[in-house]
VEXDREN-2710 file (C-alpha; in Angstrom, 1 decimal):
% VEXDREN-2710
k/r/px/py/pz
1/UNK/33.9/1.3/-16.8
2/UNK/32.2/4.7/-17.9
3/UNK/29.0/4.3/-18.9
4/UNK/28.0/4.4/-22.6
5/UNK/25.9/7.9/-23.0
6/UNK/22.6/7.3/-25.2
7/UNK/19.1/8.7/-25.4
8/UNK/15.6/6.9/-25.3
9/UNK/14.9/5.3/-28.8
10/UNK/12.7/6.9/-31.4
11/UNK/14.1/10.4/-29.8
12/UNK/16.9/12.6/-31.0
13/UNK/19.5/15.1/-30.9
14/UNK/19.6/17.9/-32.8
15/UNK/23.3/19.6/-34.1
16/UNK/24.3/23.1/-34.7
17/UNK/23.6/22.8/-38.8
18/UNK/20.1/21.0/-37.9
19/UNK/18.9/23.3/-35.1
20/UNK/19.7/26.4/-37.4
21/UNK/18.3/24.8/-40.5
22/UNK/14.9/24.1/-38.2
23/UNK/14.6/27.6/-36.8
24/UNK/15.1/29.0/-40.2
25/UNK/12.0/26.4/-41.1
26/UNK/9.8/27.8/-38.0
27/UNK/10.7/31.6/-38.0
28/UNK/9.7/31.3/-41.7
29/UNK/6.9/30.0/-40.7
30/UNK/6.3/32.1/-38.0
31/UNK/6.4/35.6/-39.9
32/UNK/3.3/34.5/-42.0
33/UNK/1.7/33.3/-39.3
34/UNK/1.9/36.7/-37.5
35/UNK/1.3/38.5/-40.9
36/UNK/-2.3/36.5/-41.2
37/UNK/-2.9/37.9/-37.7
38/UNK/-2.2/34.6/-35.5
39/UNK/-1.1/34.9/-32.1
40/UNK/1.1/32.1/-30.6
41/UNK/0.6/30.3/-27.3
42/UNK/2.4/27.5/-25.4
43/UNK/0.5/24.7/-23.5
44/UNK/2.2/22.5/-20.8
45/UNK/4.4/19.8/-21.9
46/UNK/2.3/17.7/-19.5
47/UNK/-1.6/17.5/-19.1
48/UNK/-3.8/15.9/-16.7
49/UNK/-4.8/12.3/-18.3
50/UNK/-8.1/13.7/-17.8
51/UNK/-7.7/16.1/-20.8
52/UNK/-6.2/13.6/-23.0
53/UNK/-7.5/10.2/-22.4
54/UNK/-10.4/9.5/-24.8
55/UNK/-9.7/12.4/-27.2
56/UNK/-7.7/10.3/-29.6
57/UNK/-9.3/6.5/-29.2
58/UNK/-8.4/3.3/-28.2
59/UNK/-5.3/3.4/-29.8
60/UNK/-4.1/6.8/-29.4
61/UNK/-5.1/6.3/-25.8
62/UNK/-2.5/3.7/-25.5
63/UNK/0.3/5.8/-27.2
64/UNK/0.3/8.0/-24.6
65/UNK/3.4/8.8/-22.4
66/UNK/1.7/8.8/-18.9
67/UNK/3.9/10.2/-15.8
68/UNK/4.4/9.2/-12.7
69/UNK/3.2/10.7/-9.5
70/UNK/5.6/11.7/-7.2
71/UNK/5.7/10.5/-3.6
72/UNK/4.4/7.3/-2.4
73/UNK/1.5/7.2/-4.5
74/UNK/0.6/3.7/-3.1
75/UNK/0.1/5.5/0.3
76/UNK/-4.2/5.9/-1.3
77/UNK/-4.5/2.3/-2.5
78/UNK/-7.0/-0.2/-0.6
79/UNK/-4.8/-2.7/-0.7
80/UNK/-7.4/-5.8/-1.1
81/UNK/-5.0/-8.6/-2.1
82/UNK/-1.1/-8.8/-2.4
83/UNK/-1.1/-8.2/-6.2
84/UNK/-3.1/-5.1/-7.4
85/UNK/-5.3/-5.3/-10.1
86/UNK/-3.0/-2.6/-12.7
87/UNK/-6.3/-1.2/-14.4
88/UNK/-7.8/-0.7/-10.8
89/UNK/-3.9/0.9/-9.8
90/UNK/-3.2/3.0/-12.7
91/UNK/-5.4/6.0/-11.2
92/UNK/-2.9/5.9/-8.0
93/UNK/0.5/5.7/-10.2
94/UNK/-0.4/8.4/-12.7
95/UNK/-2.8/11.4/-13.5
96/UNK/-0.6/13.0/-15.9
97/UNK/0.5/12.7/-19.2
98/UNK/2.5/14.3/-22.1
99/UNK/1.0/15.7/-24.4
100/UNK/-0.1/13.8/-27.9
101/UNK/-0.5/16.2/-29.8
102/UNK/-1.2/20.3/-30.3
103/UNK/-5.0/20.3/-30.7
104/UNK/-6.3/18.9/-27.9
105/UNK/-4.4/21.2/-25.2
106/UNK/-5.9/23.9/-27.6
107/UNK/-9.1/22.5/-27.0
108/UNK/-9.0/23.1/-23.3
109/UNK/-7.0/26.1/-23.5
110/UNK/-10.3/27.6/-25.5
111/UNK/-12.3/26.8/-23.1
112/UNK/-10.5/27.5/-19.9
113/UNK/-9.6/31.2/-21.1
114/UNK/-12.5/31.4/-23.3
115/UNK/-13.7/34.7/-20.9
116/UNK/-10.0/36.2/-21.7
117/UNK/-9.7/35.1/-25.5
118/UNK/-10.7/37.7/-28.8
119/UNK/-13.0/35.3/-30.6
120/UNK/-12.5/34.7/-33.7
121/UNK/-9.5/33.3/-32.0
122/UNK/-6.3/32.8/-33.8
123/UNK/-3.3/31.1/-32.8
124/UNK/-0.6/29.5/-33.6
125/UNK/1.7/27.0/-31.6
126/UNK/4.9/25.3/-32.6
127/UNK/5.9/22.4/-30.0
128/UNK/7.2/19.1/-29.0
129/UNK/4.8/16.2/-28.6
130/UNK/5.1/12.9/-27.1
131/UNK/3.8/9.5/-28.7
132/UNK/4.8/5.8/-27.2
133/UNK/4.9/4.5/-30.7
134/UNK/6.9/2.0/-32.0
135/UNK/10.3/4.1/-33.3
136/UNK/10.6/3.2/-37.2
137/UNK/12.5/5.4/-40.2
138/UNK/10.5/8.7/-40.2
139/UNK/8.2/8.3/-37.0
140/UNK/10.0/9.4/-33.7
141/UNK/8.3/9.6/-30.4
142/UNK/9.1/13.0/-30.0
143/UNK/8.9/15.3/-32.9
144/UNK/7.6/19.1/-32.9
145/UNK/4.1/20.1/-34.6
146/UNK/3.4/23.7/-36.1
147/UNK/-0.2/24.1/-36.1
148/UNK/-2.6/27.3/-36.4
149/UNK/-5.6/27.6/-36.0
150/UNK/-8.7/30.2/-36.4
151/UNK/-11.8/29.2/-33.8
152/UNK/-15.3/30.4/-33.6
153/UNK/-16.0/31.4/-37.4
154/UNK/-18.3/29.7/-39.6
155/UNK/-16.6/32.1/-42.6
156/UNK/-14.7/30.1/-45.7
157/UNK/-13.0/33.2/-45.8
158/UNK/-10.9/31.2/-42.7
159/UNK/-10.2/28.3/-45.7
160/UNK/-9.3/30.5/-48.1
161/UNK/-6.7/32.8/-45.8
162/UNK/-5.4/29.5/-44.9
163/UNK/-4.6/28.1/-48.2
164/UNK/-3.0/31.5/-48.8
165/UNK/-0.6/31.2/-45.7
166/UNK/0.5/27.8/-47.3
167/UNK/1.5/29.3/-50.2
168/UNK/3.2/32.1/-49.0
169/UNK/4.8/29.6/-46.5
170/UNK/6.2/27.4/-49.1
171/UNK/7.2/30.4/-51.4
172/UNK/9.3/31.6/-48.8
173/UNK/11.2/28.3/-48.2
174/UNK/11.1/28.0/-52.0
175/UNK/9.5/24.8/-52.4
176/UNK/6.7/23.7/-55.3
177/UNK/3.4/22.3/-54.1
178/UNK/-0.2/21.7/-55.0
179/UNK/-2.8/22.8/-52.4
180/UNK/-5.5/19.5/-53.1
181/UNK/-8.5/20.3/-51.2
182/UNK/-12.3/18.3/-50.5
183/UNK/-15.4/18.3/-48.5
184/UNK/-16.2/16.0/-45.9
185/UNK/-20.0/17.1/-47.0
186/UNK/-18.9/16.3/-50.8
187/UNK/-17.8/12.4/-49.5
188/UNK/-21.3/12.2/-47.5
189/UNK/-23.2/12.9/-50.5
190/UNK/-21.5/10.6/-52.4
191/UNK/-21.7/7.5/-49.6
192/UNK/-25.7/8.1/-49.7
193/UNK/-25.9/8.7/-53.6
194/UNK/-24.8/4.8/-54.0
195/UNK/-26.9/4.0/-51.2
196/UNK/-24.4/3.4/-48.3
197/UNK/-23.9/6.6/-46.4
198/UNK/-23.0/4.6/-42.9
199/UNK/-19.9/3.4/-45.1
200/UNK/-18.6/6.7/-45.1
201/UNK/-15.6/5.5/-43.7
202/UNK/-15.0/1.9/-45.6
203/UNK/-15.8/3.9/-49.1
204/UNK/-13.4/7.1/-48.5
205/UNK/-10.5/4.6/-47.4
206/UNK/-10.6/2.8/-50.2
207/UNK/-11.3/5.8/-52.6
208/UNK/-8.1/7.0/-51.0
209/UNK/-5.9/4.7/-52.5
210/UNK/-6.7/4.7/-56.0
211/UNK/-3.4/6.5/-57.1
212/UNK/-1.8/3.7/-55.4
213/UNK/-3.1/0.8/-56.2
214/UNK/-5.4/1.5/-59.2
215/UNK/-9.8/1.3/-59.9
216/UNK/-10.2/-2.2/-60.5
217/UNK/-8.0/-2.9/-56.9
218/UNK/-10.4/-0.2/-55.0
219/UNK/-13.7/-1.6/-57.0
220/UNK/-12.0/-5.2/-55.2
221/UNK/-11.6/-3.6/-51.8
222/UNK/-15.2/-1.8/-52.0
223/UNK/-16.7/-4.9/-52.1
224/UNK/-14.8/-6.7/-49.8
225/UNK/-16.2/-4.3/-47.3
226/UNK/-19.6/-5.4/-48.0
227/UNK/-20.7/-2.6/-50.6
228/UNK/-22.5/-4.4/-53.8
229/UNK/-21.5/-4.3/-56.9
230/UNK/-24.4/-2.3/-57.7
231/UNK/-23.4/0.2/-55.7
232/UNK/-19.7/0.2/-56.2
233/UNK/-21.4/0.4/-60.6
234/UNK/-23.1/4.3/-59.4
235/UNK/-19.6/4.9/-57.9
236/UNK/-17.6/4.5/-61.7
237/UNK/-18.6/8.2/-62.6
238/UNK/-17.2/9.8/-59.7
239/UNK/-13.7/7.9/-60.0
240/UNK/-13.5/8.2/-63.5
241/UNK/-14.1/11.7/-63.0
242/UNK/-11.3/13.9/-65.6
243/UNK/-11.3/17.5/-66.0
244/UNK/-10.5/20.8/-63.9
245/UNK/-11.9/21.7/-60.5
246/UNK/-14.9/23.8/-62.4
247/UNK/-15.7/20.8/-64.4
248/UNK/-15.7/18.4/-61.2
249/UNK/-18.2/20.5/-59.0
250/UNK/-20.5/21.0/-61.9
251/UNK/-19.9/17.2/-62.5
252/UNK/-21.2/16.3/-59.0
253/UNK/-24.0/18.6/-59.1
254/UNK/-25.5/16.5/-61.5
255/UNK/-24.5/13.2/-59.7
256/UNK/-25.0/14.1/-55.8
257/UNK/-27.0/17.7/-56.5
258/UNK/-30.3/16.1/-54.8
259/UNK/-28.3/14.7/-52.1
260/UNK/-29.0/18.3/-49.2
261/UNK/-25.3/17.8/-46.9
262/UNK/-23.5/16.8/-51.0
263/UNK/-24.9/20.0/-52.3
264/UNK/-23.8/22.0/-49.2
265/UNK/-20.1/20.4/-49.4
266/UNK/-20.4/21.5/-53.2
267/UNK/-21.8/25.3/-52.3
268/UNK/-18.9/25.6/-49.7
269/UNK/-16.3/24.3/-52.8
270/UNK/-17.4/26.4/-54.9
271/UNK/-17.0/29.7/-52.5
272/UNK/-13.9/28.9/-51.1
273/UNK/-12.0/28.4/-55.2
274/UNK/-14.1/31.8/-55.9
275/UNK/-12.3/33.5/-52.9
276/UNK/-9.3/31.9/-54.5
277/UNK/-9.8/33.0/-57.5
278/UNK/-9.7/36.4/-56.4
279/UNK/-6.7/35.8/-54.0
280/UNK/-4.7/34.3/-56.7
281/UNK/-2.0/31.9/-55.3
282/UNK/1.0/31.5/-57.2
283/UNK/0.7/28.1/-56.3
284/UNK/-1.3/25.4/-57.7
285/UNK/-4.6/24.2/-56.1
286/UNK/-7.2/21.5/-57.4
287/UNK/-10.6/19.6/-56.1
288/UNK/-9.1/16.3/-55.4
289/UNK/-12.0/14.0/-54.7
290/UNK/-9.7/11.1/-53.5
291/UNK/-8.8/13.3/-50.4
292/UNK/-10.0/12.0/-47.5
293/UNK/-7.7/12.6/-44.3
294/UNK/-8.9/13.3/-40.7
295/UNK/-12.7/12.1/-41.6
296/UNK/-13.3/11.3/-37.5
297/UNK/-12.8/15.0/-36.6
298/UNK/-12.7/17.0/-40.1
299/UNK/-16.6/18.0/-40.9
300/UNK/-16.3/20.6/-43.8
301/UNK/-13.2/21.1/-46.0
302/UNK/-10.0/19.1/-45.9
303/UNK/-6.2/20.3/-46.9
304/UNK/-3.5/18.7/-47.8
305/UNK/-0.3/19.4/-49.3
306/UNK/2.1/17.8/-51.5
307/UNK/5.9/18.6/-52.9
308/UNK/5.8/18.4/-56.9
309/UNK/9.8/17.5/-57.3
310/UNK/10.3/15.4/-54.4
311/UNK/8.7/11.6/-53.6
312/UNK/7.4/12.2/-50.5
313/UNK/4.0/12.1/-48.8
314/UNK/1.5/15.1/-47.5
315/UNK/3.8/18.2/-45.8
316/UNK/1.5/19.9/-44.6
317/UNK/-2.3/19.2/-43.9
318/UNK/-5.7/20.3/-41.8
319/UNK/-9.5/20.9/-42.2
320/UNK/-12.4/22.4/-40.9
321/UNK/-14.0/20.8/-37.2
322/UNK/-17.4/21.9/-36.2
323/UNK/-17.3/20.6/-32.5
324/UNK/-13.8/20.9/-31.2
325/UNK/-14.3/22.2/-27.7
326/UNK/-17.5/20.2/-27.1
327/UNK/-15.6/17.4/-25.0
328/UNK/-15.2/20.4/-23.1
329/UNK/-18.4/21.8/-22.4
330/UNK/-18.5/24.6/-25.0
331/UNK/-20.3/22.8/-27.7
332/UNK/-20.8/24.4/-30.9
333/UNK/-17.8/26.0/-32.0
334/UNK/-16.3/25.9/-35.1
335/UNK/-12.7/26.2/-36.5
336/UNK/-10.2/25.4/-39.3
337/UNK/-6.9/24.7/-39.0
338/UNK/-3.3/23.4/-40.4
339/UNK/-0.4/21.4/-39.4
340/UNK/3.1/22.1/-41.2
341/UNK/5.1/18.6/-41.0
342/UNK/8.5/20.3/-40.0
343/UNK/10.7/16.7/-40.3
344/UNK/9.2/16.0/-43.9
345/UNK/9.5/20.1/-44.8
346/UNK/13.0/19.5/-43.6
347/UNK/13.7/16.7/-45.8
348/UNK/12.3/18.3/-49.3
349/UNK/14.8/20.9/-48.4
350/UNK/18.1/18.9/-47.5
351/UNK/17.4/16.8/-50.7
352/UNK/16.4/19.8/-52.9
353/UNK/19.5/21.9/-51.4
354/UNK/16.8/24.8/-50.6
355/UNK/18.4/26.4/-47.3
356/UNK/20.2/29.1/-47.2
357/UNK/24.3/29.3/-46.7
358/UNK/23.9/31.3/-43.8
359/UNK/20.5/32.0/-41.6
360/UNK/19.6/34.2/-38.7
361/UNK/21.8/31.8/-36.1
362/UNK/24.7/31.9/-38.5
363/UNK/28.1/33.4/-37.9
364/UNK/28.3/35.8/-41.1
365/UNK/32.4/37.0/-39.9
366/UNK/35.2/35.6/-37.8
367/UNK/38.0/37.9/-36.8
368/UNK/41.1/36.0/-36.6
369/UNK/43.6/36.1/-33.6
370/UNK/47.2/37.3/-34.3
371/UNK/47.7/37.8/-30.6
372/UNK/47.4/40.1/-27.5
373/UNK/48.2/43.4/-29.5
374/UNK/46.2/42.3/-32.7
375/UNK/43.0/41.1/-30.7
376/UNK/43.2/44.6/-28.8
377/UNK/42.8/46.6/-32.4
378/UNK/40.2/44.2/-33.4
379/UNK/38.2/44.6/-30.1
380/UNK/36.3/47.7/-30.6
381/UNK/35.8/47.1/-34.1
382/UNK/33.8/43.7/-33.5
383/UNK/31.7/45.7/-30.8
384/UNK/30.6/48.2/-33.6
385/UNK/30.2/45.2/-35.9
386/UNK/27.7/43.5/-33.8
387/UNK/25.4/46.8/-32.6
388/UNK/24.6/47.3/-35.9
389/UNK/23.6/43.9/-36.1
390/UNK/26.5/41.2/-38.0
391/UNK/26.9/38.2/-36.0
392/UNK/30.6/38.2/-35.5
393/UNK/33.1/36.1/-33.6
394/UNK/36.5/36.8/-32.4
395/UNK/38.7/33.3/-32.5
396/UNK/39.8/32.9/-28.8
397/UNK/43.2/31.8/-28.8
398/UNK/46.2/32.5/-31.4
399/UNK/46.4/29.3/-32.9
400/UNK/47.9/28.6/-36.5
401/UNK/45.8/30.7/-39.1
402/UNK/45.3/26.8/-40.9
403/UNK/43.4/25.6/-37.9
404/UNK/41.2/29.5/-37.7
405/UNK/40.6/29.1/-40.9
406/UNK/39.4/25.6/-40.7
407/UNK/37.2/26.5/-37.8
408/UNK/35.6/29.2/-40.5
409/UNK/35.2/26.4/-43.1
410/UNK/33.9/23.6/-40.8
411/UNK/30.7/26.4/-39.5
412/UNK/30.2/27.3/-42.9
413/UNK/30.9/31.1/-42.1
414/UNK/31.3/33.5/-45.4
415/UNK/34.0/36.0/-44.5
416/UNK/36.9/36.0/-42.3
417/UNK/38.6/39.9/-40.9
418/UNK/42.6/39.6/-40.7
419/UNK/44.7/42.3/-38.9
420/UNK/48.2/41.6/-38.6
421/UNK/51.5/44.0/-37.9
422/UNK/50.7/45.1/-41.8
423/UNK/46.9/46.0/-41.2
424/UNK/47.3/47.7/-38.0
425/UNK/50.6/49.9/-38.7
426/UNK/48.1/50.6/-42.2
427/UNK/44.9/51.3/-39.7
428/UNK/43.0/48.6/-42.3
429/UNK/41.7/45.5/-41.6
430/UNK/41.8/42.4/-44.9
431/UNK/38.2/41.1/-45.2
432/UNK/38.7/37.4/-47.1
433/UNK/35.5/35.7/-48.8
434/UNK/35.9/32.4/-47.9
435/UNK/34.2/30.8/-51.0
436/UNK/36.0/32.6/-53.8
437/UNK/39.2/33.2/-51.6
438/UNK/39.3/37.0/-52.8
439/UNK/40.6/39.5/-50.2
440/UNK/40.3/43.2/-49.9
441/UNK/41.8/45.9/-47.7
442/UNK/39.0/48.0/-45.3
443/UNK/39.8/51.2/-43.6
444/UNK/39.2/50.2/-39.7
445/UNK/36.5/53.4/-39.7
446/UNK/34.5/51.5/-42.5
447/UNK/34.9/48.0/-41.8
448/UNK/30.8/48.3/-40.3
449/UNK/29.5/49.9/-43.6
450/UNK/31.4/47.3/-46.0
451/UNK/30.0/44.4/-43.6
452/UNK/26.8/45.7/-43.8
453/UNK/27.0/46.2/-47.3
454/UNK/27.6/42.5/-48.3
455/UNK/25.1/41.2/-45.6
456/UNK/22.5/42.9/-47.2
457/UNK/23.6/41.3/-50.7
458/UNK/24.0/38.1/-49.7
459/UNK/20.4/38.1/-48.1
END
């Protein structure tokens, strides 16, 4: 009995439709990238477990995909008793692993080329990564990350760049966002204005969930965590907070402003929305207090991004790190970065119908086959067609015209070439729109020019 073909769980295949659909994601994405000045690179699928072990903590550390040595890697072990101890054995089996994610191979990558690297450094890098997670709806164990990042700059200009790449990102792929944006320094002021700043943590976590599950349920959880009510009392202005961005910051300055790392998290807010304001994004942005992803790494400003017409969570996210490449032995530099979510960009446009008929990988013509003498006339003609740049194909056999034309239909390509006895004793060839059905004769000398001509129209 054959066997039954499958792949490991919580991975997947990707089909013709998808693959184009997610390049036409990424090479967006890429051509702002390279217009902000980021350069990409590629790190190894695999990395010693030396790199990665620790980086990501206890539990990260057990999501990763370790690989086995080759050889008999038993051949080293002091074999003491009949049954190795597996945390003393684990050294001899593996000392690799796939990667976890994009920023800690970046990390080393700094470092290791740091005497060959343009600092500030900016790159980009969109790759696979590898987590032994439990497979669920919407978390896979292999999915791609699209991450750039600029590295040994203090400047909020970086921020400010960065929120513009977003919106020129999504503006291309034609989706509506808000940009919300916070300071780690902002949060640490207010932890130590109620009296609590080792609760950083417990207080931001809860604070986080207000849109969710409302004040009087955060108040509830504030105080489960140990926080008096006293305390979680000085915290009511800052939650109740209304008005713009402007109105927040000045807001806080009179709540936190005496409070040295609150007022620095409200200096560095207030520069990067006045670089904004000069910049002006056609997309929205806003101070959203509430924000308070990455806080174990993130030390300055934090991103995140959110569809307006579609229920979904954050697309696209990142923040400023002070010591990235210290685990390294190059302490003290600083960077920003972001992370697109491809899968979740992906999703907003399926459901939102944003991608384009036909992309870069797409077929734009098919010229059918008639036969030996017809596919001879329409040789040359389909060379022409694809030096100046018209993905064409030529059907290979001369099957019915339903089943051609099917073909056309089923990979979605606009216009079909037909050149029968009629066309060829006429020297023209029929060009047929596939969508509205209409068909027009083409002299065979300017069947490049009129293809070229509807290309560019239906760009």
């Amino acid at each position: 009995m054959a066997q039954k073909p499958s792949i490991p769980k919580g991975t997947r295949d990707f089909g013709p439709v998808e693959t184009v659909r997610r390049n036409f994601i990424f090479d967006t994405i890429k051509k702002v990238f390279h217009r902000y000045g980021y350069q990409p690179i590629e790190t190894p699928a695999m990395e010693n477990l030396s790199t990665l072990l620790g980086k990501y903590g206890e539990e990260g550390d057990k999501l990763l995909f370790r690989v086995l040595n080759s050889g008999d890697f038993m051949a080293g072990y002091p074999a003491a008793s009949e049954v190795p101890d597996p945390a003393n054995l684990l050294p001899f089996i593996s000392e690799k692993g796939l990667r976890y994610d994009l920023t800690v191979p970046f990390a080393r990558f700094v470092v290791q080329n740091r005497n060959d690297i343009t600092f500030p450094f900016k790159r980009y890098q969109i790759q696979p990564v590898w987590r032994a997670d439990r497979p669920q709806k919407g978390r896979y164990r292999e999915f791609f990350q699209c991450d750039a990042d600029v590295i040994g700059s203090d400047s909020l200009l970086n921020e400010a760049e960065l929120v513009m790449l977003v919106d020129e990102v999504f503006s291309a792929l034609g989706i509506n966002i808000v940009v919300k944006i916070n300071n780690r320094k902002i949060l640490a002021g207010i932890a130590s204005y109620i009296g609590y700043p080792e609760s950083l943590i417990d207080i931001t976590i809860a604070i986080d969930k207000l849109d969710k599950i409302g004040l009087d349920a955060v108040n509830q959880e504030l105080m489960l965590k140990g926080i008096p009510a006293d305390a979680v009392s000085k915290l009511q202005p800052v939650l109740n907070m209304q008005g713009d961005s402007v109105a927040k910051i000045q807001n806080l300055r009179q709540i936190i402003g005496n409070n040295e790392t609150g007022n620095t998290g409200l200096d560095e807010i207030n520069t990067l929305f006045g670089f904004l304001e000069q910049m002006k994004p056609t997309m929205p942005y806003e101070l959203d207090l509430t924000l308070a992803r990455g806080l174990n790494y993130y030390t300055g400003a934090i991103f995140e991004v959110k569809a307006l017409d579609v229920q979904m969570g954050s697309i696209c996210g990142g923040g400023r790190y002070d010591d990235l490449t210290g685990v390294f032995g190059m302490p003290g530099v600083s960077g920003v970065g972001i992370s697109f979510g491809a899968d979740r960009i992906y999703d907003v446009m399926a459901e939102k119908q944003l991608f384009p008929e036909t992309t870069a990988g797409s077929t734009f013509v098919l010229f059918l086959n008639f036969g030996a003498d017809e596919v001879a006339y329409c040789i040359p003609s389909i060379a022409l067609v694809r030096k100046a740049g018209i993905n064409a194909e030529l059907y290979p056999d001369a099957d019915k015209l339903k089943k051609q034309f099917k073909y056309a239909d089923q990979k979605l390509i606009p216009y079909v070439v037909i050149a029968g006895e009629t066309e060829i004793s006429a020297k023209v060839f029929t060009v047929r729109n596939m969508k509205s059905g209409s068909q027009q004769n083409v002299p065979v000398h300017e069947i490049v020019e009129f293809l070229q001509d509807i290309a560019e129209q239906t760009e």
